[in-house]
VEXDREN-2710 file (C-alpha; in Angstrom, 1 decimal):
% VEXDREN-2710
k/r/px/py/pz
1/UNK/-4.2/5.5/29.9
2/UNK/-4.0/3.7/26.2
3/UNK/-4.0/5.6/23.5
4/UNK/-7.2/5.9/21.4
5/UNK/-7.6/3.2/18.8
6/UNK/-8.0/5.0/15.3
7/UNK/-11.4/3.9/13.8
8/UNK/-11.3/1.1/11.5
9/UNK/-12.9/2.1/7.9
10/UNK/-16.2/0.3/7.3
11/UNK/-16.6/-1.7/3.8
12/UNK/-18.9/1.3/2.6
13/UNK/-15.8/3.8/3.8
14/UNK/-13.2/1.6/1.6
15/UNK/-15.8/1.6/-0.9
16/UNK/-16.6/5.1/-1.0
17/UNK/-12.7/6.1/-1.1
18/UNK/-12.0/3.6/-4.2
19/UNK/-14.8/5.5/-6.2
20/UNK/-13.4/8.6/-5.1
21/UNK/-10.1/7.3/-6.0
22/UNK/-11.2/6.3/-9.3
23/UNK/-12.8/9.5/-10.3
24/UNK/-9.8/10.3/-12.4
25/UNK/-7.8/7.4/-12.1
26/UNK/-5.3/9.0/-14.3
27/UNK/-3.6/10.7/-11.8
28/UNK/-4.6/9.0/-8.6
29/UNK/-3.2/6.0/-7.2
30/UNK/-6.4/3.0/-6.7
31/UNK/-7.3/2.3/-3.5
32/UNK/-5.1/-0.6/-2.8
33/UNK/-1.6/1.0/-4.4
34/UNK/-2.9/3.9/-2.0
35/UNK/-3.0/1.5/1.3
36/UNK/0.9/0.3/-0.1
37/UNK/2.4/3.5/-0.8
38/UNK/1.4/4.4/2.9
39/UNK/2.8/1.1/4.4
40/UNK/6.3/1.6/2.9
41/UNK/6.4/5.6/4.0
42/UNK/4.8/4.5/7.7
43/UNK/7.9/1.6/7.7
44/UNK/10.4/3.9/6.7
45/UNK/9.4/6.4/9.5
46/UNK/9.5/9.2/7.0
47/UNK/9.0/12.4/7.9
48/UNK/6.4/13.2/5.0
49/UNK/3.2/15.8/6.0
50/UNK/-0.5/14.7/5.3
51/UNK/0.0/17.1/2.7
52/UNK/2.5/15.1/1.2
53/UNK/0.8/12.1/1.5
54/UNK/-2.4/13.3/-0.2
55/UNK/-0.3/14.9/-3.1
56/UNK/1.7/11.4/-3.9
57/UNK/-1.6/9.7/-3.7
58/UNK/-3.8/11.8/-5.6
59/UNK/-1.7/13.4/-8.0
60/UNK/-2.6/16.2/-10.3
61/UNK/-6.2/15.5/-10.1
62/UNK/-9.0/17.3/-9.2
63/UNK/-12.1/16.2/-7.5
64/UNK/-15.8/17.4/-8.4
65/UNK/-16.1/19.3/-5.1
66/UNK/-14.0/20.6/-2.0
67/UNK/-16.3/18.3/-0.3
68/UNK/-14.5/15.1/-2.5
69/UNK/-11.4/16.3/-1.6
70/UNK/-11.9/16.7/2.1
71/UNK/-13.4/13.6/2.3
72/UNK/-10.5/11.6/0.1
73/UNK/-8.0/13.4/2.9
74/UNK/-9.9/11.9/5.8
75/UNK/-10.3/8.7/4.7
76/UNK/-6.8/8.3/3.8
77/UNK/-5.8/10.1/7.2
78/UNK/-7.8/7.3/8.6
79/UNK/-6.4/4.0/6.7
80/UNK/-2.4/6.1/7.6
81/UNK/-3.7/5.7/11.6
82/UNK/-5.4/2.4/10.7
83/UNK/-2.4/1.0/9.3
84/UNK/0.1/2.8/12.2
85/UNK/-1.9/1.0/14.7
86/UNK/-1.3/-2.7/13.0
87/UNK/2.2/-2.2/12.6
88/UNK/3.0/-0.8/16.2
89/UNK/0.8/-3.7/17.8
90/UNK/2.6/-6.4/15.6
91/UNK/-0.2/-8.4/14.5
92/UNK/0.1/-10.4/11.4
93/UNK/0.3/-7.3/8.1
94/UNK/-2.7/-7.9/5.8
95/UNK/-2.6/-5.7/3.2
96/UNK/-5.4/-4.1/1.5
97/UNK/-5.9/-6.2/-1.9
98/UNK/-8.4/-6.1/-4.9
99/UNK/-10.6/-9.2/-5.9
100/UNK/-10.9/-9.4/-9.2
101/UNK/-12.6/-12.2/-11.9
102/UNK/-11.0/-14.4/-14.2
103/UNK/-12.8/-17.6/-16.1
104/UNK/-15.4/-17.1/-13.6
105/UNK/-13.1/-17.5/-10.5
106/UNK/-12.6/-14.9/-8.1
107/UNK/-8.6/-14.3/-7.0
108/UNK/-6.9/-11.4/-4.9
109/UNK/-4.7/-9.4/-6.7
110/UNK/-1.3/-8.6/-4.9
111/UNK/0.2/-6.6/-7.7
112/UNK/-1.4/-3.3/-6.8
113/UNK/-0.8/-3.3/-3.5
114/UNK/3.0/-4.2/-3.7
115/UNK/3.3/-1.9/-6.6
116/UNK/2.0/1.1/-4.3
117/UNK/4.3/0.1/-2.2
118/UNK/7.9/0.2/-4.4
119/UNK/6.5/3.6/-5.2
120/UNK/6.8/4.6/-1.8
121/UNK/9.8/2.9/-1.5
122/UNK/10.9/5.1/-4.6
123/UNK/9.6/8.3/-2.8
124/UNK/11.7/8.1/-0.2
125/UNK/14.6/6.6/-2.1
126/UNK/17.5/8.3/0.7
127/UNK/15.7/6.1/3.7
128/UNK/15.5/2.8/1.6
129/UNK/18.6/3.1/-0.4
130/UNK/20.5/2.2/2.6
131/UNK/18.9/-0.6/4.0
132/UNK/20.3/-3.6/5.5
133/UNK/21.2/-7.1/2.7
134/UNK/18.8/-8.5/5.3
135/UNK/16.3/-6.0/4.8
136/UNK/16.7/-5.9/1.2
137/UNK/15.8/-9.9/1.2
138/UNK/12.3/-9.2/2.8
139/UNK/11.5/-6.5/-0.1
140/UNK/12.5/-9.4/-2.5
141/UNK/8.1/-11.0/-2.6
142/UNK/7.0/-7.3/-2.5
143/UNK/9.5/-6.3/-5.3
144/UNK/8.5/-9.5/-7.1
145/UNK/4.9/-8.9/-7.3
146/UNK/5.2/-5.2/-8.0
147/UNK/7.0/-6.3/-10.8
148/UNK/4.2/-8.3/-12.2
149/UNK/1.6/-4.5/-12.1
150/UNK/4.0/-3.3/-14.9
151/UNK/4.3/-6.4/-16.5
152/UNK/0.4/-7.1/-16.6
153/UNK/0.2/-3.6/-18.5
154/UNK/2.6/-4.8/-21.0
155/UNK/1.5/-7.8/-21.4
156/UNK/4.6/-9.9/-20.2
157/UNK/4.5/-13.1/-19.1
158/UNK/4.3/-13.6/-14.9
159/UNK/5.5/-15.9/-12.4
160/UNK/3.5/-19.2/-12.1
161/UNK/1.3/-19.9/-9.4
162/UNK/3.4/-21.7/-6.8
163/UNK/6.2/-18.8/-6.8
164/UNK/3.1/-16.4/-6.8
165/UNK/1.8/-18.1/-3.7
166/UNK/5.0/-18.0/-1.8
167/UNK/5.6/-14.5/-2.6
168/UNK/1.8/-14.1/-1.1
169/UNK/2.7/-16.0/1.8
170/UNK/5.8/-14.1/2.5
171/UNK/4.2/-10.8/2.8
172/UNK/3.0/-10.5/6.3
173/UNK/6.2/-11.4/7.8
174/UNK/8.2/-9.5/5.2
175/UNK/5.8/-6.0/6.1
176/UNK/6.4/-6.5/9.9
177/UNK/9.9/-7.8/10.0
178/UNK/11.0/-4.7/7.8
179/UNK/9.5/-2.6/10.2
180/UNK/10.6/-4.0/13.0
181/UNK/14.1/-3.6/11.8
182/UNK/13.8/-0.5/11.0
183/UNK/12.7/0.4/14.9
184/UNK/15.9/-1.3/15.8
185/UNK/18.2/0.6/13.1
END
């Protein structure tokens, strides 16, 4: 018998989550720095609770109710089992990613994502610090763009679009070759 499918979260879910998220964004990771700070800890097969996970992601913080916080658990529970379930099956990675406007055109931001993801690189440091040189090559676009979150905040200059775009293009097959490496380490 398969195993049960986890339930994929609805727009309104995602949405919900993010404003939760947001509450205090101080000490909370967003929503898509959230979706790659799991990614890296679900790759690296670390052993970290739900507990854990919750406290890396949330910080500090504290939410208006129980209620806020039981529901921010859950939903991150569920994008952890949502995002389990991609991985094992091997479809092509998409990670989660934040439209935002510029001049009136609408782009997706990378940054975030990649940047939640080197800090869960960082968070579990012993796993990743010894990783294959191949291994270390598929990090190289999700290093890249992570770079260019903590540039944006200090208002360095980035990467141009065409070296942004590859680095974009890269990140499917970087996600689930790294974790398919891993399996076979």
């Amino acid at each position: 018998m398969p195993a049960p499918q986890p339930t994929l979260l609805s727009d309104d879910e995602l949405t919900e989550l993010d404003t939760l998220l947001l509450s205090d964004d101080d000490d909370r990771l967003p929503i898509d720095e959230a979706h790659g700070f799991i990614t890296a800890q679900l790759i690296s097969r670390s052993p970290s609770s739900d507990t854990d996970i919750i406290e890396e992601i949330c910080g500090d913080a504290t939410f208006a109710s129980s209620d806020d916080l039981k529901r921010v658990t859950q939903l991150l529970l569920q994008m952890r089992d949502e995002i389990a379930t991609s991985l094992q099956a091997n479809e092509p990675f998409e990670p989660l990613v934040i439209e935002e406007e510029e001049d009136g055109e609408i782009f997706e931001d990378y940054e975030g994502w990649c940047f939640g993801f080197m800090l869960g690189v960082t968070h579990q440091s012993a796993q990743w610090d010894n990783i294959s040189k191949a291994q270390e090559e598929l990090l190289t676009p999700i290093a890249q763009l992570a770079l260019l979150h903590t540039q944006e905040e200090e208002d360095e200059e980035g990467m141009d679009e065409e070296e942004y775009a590859l680095c974009v293009e890269l990140l499917p097959g970087a996600v689930n070759s790294l974790y398919s490496n891993w399996e076979n380490q």
